[in-house]
N, CA, C and O atoms as a GROMACS GRO file, in nm:
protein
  608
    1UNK      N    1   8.710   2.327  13.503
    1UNK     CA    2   8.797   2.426  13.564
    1UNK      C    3   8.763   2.438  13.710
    1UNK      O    4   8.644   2.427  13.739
    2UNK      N    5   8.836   2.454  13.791
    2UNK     CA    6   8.850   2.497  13.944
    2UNK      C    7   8.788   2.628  13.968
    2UNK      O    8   8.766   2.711  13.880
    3UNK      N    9   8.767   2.639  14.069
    3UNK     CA   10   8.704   2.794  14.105
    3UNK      C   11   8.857   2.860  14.115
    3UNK      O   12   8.849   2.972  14.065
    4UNK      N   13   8.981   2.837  14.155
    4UNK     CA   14   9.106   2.898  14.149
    4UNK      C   15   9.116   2.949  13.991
    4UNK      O   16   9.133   3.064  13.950
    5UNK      N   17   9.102   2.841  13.927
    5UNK     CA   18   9.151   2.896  13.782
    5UNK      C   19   9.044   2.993  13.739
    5UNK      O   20   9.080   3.099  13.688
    6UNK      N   21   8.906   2.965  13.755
    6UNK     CA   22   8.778   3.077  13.722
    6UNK      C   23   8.826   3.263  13.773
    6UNK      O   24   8.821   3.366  13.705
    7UNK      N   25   8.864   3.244  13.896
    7UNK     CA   26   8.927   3.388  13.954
    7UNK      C   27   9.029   3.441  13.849
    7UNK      O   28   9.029   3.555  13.804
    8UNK      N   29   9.106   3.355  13.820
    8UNK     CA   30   9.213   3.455  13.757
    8UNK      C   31   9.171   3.432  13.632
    8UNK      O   32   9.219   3.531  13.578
    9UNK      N   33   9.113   3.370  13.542
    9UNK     CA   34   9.010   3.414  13.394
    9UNK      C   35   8.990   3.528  13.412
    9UNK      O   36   8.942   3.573  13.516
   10UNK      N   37   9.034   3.620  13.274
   10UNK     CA   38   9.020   3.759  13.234
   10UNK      C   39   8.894   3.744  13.094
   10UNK      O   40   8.871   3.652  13.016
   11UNK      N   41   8.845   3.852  13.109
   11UNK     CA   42   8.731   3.873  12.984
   11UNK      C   43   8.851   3.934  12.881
   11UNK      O   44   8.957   3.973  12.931
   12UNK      N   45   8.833   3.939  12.772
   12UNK     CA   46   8.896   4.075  12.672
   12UNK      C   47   8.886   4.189  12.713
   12UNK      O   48   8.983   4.262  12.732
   13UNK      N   49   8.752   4.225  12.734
   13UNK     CA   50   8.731   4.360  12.792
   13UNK      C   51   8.799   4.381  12.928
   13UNK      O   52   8.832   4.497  12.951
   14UNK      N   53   8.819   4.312  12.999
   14UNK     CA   54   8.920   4.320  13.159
   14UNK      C   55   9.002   4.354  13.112
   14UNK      O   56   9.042   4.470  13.117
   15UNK      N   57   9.063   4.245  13.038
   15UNK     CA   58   9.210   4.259  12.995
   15UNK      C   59   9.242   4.393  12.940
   15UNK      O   60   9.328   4.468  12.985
   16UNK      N   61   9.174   4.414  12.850
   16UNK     CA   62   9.224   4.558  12.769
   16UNK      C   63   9.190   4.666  12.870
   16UNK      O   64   9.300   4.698  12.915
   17UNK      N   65   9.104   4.734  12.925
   17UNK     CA   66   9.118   4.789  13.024
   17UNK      C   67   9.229   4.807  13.141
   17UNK      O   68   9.276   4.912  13.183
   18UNK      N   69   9.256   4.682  13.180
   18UNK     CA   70   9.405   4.675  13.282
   18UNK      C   71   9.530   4.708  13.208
   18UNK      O   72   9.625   4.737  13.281
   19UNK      N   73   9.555   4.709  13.058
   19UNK     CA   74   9.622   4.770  13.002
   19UNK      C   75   9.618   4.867  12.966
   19UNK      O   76   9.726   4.926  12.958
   20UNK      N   77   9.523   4.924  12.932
   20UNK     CA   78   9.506   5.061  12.922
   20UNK      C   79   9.570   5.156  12.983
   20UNK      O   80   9.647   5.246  12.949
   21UNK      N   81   9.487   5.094  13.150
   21UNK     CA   82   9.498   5.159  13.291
   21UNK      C   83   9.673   5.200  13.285
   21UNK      O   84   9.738   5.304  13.291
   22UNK      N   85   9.710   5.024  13.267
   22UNK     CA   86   9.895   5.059  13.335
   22UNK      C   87   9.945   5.139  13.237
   22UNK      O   88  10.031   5.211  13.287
   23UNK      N   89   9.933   5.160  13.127
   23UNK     CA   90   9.959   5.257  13.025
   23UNK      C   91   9.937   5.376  13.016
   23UNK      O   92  10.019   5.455  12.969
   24UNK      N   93   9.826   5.408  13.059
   24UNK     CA   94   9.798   5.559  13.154
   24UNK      C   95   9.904   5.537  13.281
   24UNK      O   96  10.011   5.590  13.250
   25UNK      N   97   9.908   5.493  13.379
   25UNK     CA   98   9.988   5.519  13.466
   25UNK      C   99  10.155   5.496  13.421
   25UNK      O  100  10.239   5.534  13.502
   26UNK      N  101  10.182   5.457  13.342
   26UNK     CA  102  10.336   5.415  13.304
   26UNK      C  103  10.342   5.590  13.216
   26UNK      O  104  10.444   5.659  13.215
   27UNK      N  105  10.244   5.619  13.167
   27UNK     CA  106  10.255   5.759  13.098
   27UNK      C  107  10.286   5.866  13.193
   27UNK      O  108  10.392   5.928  13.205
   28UNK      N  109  10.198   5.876  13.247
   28UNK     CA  110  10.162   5.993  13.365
   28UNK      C  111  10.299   5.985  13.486
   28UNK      O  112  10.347   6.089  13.532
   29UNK      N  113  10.346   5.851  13.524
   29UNK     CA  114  10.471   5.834  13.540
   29UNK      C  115  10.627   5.901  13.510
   29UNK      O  116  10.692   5.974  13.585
   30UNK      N  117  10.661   5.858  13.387
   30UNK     CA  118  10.712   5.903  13.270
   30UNK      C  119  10.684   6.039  13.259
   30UNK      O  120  10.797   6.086  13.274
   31UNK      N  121  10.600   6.143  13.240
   31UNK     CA  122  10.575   6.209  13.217
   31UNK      C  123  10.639   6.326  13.330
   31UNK      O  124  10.715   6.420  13.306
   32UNK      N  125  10.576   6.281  13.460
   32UNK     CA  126  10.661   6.377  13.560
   32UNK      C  127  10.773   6.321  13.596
   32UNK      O  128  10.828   6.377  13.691
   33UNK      N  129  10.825   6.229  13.551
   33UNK     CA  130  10.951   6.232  13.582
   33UNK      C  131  11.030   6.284  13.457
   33UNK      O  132  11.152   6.271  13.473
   34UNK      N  133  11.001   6.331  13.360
   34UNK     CA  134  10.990   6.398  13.267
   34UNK      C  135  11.047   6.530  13.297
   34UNK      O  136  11.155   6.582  13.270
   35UNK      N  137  10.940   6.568  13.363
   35UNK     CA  138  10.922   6.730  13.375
   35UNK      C  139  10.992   6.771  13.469
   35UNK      O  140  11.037   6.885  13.464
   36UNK      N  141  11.026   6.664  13.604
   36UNK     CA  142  11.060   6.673  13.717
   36UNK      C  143  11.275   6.701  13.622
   36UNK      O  144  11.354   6.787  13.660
   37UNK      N  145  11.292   6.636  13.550
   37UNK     CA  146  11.464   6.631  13.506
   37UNK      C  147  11.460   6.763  13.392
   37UNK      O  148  11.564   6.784  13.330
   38UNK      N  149  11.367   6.831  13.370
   38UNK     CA  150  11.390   6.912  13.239
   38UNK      C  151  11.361   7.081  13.370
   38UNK      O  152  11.419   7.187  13.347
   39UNK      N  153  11.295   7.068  13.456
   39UNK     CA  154  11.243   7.173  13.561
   39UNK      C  155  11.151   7.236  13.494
   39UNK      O  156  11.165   7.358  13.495
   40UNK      N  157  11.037   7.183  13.421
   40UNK     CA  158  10.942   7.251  13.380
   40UNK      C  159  10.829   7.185  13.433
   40UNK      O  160  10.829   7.063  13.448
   41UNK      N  161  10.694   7.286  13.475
   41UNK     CA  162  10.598   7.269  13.550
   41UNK      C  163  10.476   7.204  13.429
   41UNK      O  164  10.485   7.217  13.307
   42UNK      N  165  10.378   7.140  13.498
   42UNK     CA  166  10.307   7.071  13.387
   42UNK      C  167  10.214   7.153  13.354
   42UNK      O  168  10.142   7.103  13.267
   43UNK      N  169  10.178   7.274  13.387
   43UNK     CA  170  10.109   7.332  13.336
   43UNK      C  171  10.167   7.417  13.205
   43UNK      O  172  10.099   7.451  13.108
   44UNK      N  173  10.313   7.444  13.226
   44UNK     CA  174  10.366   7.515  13.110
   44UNK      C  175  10.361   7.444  12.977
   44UNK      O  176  10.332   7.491  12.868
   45UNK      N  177  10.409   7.276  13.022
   45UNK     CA  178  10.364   7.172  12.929
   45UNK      C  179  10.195   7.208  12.859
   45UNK      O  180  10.163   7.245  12.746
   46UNK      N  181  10.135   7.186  12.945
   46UNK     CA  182   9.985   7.183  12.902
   46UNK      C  183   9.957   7.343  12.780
   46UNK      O  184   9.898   7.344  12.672
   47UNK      N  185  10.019   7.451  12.849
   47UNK     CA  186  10.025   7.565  12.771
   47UNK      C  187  10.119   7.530  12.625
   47UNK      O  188  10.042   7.543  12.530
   48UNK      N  189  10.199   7.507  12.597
   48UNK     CA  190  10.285   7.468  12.473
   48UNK      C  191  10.228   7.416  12.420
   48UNK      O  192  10.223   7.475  12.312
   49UNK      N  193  10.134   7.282  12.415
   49UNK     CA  194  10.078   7.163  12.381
   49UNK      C  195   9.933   7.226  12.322
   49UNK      O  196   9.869   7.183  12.226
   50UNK      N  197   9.914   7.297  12.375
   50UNK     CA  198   9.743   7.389  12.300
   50UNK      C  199   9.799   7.457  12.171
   50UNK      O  200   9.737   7.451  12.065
   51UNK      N  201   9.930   7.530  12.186
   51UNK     CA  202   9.973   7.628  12.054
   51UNK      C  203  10.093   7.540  11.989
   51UNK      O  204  10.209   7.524  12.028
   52UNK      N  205  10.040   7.502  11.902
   52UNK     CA  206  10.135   7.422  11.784
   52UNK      C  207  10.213   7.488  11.733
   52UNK      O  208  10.177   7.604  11.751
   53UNK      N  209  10.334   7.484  11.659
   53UNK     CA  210  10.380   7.533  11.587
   53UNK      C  211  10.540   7.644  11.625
   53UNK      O  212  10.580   7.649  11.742
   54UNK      N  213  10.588   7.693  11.554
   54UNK     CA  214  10.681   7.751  11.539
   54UNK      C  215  10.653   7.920  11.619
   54UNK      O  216  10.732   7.975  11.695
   55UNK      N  217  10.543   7.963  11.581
   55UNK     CA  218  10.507   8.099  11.700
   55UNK      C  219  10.379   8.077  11.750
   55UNK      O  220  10.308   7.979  11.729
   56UNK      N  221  10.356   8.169  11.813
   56UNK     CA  222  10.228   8.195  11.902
   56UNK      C  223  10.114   8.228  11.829
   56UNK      O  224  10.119   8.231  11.706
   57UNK      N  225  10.010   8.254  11.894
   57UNK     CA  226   9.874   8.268  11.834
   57UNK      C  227   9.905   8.460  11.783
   57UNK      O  228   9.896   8.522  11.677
   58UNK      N  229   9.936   8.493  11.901
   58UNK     CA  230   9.963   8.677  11.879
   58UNK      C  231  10.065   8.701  11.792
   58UNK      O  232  10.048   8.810  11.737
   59UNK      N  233  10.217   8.614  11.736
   59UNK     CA  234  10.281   8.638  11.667
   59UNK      C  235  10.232   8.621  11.493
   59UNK      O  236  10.259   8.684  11.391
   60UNK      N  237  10.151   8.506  11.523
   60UNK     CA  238  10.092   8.468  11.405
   60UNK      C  239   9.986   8.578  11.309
   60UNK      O  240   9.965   8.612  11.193
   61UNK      N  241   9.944   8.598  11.432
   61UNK     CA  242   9.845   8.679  11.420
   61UNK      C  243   9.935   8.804  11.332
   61UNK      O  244   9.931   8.821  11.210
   62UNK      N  245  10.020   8.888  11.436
   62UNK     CA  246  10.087   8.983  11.345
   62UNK      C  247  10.202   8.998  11.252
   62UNK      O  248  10.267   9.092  11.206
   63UNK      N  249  10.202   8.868  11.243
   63UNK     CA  250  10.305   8.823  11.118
   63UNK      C  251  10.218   8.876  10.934
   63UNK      O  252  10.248   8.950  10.840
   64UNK      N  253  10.064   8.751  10.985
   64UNK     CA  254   9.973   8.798  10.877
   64UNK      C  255   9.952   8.940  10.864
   64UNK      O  256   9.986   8.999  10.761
   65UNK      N  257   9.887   9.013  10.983
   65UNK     CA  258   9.868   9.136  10.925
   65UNK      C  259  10.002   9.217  10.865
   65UNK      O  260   9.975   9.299  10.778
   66UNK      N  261  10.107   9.207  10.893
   66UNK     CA  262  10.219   9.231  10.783
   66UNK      C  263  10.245   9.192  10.660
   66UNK      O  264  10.289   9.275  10.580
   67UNK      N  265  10.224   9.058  10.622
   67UNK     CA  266  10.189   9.016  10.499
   67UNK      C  267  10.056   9.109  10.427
   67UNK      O  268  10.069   9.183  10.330
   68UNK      N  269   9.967   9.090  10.479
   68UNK     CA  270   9.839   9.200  10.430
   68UNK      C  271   9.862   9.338  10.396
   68UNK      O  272   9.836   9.403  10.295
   69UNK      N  273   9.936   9.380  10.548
   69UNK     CA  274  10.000   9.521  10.500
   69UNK      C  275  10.071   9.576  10.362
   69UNK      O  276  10.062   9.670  10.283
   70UNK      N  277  10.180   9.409  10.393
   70UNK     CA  278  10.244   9.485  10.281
   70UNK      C  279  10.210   9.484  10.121
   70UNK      O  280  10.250   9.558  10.032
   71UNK      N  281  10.118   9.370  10.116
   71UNK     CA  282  10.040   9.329   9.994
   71UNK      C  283   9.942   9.450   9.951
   71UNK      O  284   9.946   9.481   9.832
   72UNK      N  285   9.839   9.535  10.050
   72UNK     CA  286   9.790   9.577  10.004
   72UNK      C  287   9.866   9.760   9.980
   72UNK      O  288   9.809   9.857   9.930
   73UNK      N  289   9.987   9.753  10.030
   73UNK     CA  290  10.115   9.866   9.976
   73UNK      C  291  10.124   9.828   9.834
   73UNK      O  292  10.085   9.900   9.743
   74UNK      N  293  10.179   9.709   9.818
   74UNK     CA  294  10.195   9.672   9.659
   74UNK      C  295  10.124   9.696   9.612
   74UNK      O  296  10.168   9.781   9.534
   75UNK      N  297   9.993   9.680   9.589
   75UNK     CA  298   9.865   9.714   9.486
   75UNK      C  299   9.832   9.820   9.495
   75UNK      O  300   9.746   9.856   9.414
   76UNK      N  301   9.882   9.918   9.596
   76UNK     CA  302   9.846  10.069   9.602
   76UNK      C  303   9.930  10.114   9.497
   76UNK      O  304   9.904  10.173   9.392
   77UNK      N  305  10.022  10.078   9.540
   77UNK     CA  306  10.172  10.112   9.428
   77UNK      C  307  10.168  10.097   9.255
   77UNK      O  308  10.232  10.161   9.172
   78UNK      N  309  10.064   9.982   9.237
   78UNK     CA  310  10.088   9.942   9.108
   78UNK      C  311  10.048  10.079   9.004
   78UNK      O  312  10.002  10.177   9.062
   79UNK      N  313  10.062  10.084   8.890
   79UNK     CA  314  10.036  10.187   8.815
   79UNK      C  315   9.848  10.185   8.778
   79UNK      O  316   9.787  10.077   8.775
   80UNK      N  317   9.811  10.253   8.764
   80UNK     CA  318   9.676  10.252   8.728
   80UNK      C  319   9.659  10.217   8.576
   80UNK      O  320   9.751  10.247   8.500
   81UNK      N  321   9.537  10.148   8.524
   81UNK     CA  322   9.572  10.107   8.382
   81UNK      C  323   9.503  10.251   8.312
   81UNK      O  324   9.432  10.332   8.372
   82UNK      N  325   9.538  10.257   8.193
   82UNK     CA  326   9.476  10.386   8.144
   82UNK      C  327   9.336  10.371   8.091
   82UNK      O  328   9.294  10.255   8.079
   83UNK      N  329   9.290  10.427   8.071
   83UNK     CA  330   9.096  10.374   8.028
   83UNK      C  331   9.088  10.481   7.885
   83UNK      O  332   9.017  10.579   7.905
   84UNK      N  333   9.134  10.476   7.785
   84UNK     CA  334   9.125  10.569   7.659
   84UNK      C  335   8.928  10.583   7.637
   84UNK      O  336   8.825  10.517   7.632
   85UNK      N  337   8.979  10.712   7.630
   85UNK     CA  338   8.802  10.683   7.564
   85UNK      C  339   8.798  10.630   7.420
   85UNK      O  340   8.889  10.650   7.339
   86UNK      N  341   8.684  10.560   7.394
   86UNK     CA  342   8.640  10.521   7.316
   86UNK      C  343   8.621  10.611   7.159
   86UNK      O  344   8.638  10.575   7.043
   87UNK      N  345   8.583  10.726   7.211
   87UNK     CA  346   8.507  10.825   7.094
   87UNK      C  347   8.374  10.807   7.095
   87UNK      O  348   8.315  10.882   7.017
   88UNK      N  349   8.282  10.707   7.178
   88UNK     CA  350   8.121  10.707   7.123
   88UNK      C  351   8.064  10.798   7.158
   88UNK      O  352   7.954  10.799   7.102
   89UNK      N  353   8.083  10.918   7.252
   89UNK     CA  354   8.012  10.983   7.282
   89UNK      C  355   7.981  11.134   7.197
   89UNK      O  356   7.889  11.214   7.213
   90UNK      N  357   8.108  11.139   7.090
   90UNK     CA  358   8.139  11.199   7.008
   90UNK      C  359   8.095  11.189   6.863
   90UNK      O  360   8.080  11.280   6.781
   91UNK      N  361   8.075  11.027   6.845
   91UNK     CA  362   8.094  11.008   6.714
   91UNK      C  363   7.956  10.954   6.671
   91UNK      O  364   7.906  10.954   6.558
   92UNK      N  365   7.882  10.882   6.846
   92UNK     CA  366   7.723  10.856   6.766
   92UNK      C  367   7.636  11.004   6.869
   92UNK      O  368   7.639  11.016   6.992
   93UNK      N  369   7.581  11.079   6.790
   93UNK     CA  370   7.537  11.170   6.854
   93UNK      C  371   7.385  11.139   6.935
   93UNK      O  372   7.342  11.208   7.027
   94UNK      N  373   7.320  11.024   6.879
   94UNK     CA  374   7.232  10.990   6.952
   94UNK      C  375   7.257  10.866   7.026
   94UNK      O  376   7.188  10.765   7.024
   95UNK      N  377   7.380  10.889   7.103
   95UNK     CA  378   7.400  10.780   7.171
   95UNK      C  379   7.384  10.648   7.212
   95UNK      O  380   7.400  10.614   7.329
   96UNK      N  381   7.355  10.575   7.125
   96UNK     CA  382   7.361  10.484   7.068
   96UNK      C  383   7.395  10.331   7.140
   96UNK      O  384   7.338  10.224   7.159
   97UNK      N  385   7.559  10.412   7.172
   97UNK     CA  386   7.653  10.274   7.198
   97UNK      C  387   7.668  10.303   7.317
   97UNK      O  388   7.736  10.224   7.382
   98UNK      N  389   7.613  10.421   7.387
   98UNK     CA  390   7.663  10.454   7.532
   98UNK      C  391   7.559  10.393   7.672
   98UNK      O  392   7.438  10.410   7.670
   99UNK      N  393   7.618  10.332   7.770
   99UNK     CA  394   7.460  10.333   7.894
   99UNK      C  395   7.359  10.361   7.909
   99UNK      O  396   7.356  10.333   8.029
  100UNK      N  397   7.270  10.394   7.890
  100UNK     CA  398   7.137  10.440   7.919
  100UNK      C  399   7.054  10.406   7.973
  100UNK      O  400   6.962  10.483   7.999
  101UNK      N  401   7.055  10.249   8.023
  101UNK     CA  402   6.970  10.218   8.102
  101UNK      C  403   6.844  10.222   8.209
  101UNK      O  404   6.880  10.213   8.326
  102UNK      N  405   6.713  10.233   8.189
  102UNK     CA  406   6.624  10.296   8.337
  102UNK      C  407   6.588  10.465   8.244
  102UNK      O  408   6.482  10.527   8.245
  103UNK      N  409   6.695  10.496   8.185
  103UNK     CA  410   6.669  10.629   8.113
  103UNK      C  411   6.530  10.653   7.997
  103UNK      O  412   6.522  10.558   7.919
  104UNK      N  413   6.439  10.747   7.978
  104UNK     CA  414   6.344  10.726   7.857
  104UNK      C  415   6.432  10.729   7.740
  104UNK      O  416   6.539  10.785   7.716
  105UNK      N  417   6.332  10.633   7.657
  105UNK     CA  418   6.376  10.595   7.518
  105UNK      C  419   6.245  10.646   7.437
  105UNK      O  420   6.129  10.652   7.478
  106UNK      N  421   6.310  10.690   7.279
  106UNK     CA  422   6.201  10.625   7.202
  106UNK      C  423   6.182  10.547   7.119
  106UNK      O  424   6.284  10.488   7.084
  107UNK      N  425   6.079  10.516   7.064
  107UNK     CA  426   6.045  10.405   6.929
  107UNK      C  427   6.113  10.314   6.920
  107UNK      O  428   6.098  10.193   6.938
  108UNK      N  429   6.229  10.408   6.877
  108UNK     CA  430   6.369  10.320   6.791
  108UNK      C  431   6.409  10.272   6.875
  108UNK      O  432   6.456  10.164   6.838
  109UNK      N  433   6.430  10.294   7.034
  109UNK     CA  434   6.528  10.266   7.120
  109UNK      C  435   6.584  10.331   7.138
  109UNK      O  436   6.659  10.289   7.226
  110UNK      N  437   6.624  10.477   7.100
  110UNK     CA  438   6.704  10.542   7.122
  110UNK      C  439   6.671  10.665   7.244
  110UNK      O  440   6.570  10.732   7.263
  111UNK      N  441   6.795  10.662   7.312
  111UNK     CA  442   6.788  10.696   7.451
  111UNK      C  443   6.760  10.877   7.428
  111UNK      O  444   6.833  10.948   7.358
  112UNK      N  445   6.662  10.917   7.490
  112UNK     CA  446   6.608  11.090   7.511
  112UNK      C  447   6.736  11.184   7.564
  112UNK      O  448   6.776  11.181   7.680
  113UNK      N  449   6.788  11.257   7.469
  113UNK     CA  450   6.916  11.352   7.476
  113UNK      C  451   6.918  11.400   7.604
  113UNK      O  452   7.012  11.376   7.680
  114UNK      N  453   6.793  11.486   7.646
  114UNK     CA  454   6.798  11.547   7.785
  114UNK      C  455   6.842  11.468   7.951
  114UNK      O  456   6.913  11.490   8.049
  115UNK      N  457   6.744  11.366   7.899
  115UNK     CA  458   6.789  11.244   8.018
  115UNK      C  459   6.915  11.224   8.036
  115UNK      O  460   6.981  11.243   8.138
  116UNK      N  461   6.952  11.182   7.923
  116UNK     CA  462   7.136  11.134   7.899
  116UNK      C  463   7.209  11.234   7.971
  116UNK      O  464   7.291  11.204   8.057
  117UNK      N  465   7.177  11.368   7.933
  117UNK     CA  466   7.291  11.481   7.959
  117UNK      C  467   7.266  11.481   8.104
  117UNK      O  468   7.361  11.493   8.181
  118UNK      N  469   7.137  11.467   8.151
  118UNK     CA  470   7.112  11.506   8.364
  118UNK      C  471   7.196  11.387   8.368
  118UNK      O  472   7.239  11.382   8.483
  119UNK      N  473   7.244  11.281   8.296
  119UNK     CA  474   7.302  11.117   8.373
  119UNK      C  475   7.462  11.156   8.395
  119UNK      O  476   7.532  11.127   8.492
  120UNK      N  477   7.506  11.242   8.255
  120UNK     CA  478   7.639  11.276   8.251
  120UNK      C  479   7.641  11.377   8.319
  120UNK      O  480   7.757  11.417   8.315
  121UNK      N  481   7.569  11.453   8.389
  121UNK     CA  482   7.600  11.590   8.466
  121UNK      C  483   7.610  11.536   8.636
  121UNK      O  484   7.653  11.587   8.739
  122UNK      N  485   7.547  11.410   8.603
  122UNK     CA  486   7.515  11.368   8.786
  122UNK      C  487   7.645  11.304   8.814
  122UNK      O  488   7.718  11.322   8.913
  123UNK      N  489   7.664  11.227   8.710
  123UNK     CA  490   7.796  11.162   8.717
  123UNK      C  491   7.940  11.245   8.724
  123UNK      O  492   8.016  11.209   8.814
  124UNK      N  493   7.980  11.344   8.645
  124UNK     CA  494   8.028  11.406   8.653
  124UNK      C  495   8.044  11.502   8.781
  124UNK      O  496   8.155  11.509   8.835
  125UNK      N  497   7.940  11.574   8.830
  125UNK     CA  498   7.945  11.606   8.972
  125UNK      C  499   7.946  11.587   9.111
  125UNK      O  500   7.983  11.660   9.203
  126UNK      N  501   7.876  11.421   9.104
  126UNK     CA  502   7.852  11.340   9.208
  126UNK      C  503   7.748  11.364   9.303
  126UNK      O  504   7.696  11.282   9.379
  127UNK      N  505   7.719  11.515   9.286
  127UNK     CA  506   7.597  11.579   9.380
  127UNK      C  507   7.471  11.459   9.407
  127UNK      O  508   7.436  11.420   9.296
  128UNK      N  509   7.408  11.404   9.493
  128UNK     CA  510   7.272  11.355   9.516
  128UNK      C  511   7.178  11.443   9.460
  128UNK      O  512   7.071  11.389   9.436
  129UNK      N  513   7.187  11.574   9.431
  129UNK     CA  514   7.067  11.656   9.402
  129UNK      C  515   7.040  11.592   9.220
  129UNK      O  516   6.947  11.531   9.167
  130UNK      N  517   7.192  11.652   9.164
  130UNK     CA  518   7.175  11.603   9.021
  130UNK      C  519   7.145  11.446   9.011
  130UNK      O  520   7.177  11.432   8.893
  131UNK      N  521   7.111  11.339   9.047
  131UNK     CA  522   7.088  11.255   9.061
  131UNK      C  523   6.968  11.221   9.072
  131UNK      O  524   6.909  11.140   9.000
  132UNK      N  525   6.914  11.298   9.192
  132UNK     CA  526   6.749  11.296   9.157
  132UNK      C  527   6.703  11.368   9.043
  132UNK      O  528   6.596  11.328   8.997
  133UNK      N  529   6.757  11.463   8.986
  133UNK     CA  530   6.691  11.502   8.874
  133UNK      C  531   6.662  11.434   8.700
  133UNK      O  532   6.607  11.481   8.600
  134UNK      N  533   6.736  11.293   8.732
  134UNK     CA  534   6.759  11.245   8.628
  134UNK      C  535   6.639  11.184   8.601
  134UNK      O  536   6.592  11.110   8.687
  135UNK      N  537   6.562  11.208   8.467
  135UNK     CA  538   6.475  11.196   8.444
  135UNK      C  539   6.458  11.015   8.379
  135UNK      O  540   6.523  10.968   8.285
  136UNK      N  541   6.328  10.925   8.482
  136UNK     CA  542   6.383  10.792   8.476
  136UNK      C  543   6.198  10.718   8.426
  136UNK      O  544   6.083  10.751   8.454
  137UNK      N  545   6.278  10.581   8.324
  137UNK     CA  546   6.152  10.527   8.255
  137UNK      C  547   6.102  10.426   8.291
  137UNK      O  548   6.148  10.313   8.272
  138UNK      N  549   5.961  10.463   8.371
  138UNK     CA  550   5.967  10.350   8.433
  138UNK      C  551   5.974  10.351   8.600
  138UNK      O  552   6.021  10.440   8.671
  139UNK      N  553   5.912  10.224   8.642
  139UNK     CA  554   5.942  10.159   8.764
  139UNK      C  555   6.142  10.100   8.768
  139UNK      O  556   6.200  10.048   8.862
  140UNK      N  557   6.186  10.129   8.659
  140UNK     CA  558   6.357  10.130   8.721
  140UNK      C  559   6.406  10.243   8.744
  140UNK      O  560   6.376  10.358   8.712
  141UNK      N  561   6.497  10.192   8.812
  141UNK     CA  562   6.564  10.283   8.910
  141UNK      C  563   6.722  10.278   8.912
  141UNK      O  564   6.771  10.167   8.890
  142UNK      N  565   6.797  10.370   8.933
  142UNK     CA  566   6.921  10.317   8.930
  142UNK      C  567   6.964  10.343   9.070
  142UNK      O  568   6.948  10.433   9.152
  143UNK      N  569   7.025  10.227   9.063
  143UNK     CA  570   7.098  10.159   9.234
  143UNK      C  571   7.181  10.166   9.256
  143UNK      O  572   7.275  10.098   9.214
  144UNK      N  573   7.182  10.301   9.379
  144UNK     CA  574   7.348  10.288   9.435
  144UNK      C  575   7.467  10.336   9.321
  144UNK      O  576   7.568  10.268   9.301
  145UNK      N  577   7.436  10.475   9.246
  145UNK     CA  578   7.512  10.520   9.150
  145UNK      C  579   7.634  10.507   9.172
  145UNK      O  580   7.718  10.449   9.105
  146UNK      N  581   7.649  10.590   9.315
  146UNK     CA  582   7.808  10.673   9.346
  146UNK      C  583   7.869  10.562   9.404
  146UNK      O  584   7.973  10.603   9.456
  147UNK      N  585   7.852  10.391   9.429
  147UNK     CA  586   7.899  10.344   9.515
  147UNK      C  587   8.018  10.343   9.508
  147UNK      O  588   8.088  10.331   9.608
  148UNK      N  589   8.073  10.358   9.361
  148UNK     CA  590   8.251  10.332   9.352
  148UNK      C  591   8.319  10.480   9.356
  148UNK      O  592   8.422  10.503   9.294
  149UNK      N  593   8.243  10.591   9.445
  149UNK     CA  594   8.272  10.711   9.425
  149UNK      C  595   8.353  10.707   9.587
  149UNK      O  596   8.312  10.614   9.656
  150UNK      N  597   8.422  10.764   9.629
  150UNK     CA  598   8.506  10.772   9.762
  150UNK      C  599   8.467  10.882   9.836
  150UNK      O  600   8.457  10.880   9.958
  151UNK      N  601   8.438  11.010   9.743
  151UNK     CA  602   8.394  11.136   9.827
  151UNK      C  603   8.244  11.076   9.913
  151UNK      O  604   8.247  11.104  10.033
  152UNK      N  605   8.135  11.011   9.874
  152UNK     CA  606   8.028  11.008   9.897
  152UNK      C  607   8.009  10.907  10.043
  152UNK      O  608   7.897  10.887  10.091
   0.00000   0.00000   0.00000
C-alpha cells in the first residue's frame, strides 16, 4: 500500500465514531429545525421529555389522592359486620373459653374470677387507672391494650 492509501485507511473504531458524530449532528440539526417550524423553544422540549405521559407529576399526583379519597369514603360507608356474642361469658362461669392471658390461674388452668372481672372493667372503661389495677401472673404483661381504642 502507498502512504496515500494508508491516510485514508479507517480503523472500525474511527469509522464508527465519525458516524456516530454525523448522526449526532444530523440529529441536533433536525431537531432545531424542528423546533425552529413548530415555534417551540428547546427547553420547553427538554421540560415535556422529563414528564411522560398523559398529565403532569401535580395532576397525577391529585388524581391519586382522589382515588384514595374516594376509596377510603367507600369503606367508611360500608355497613359494619355484626359481632353476636357468643354466650361464653354466661354459660361457662369459670371462664373457661374466654381470654385470659398474663392473668393468674390456678391448678386446673383456670383463670382467678377477680383478675378476669379488673380485665372486663378496664376494658369496658378504657381508663389507664383500671388497667393498672389488673392483677397480672407473672413477668407478662399485656401490651398496648387500648391500641384499637380511638378515645385514647
Amino acid at each position: 500500500m502507498s502512504n496515500d492509501a494508508s491516510r485514508f485507511s479507517l480503523s472500525r473504531r474511527t469509522f464508527l465514531g465519525n458516524v456516530g458524530g454525523a448522526t449526532l449532528v444530523a440529529g441536533v440539526v433536525g431537531m432545531s429545525s424542528l423546533l425552529e417550524t413548530q415555534g417551540t423553544k428547546a427547553g420547553e422540549i427538554q421540560q415535556r421529555t422529563c414528564e411522560l405521559g398523559p398529565t403532569a407529576g401535580v395532576e397525577r399526583a391529585d388524581k391519586a389522592f382522589q382515588i384514595r379519597r374516594q376509596a377510603a369514603e367507600y369503606e367508611k360507608n360500608l355497613p359494619l359486620p355484626k359481632h353476636p356474642c357468643a354466650g361464653d361469658e354466661a354459660f361457662y362461669l369459670n371462664k373457661i373459653a374466654n381470654y385470659s392471658k398474663a392473668l393468674p390461674h390456678n391448678d386446673l388452668g383456670e383463670v382467678d374470677l377477680n383478675a378476669y372481672q379488673a380485665l372486663i372493667l378496664a376494658l369496658t372503661t378504657g381508663q389507664p387507672a383500671d388497667f393498672e389495677k389488673i392483677p397480672m401472673a407473672g413477668p407478662v404483661k399485656l401490651v398496648n391494650p387500648q391500641a384499637a381504642d380511638l378515645r385514647t
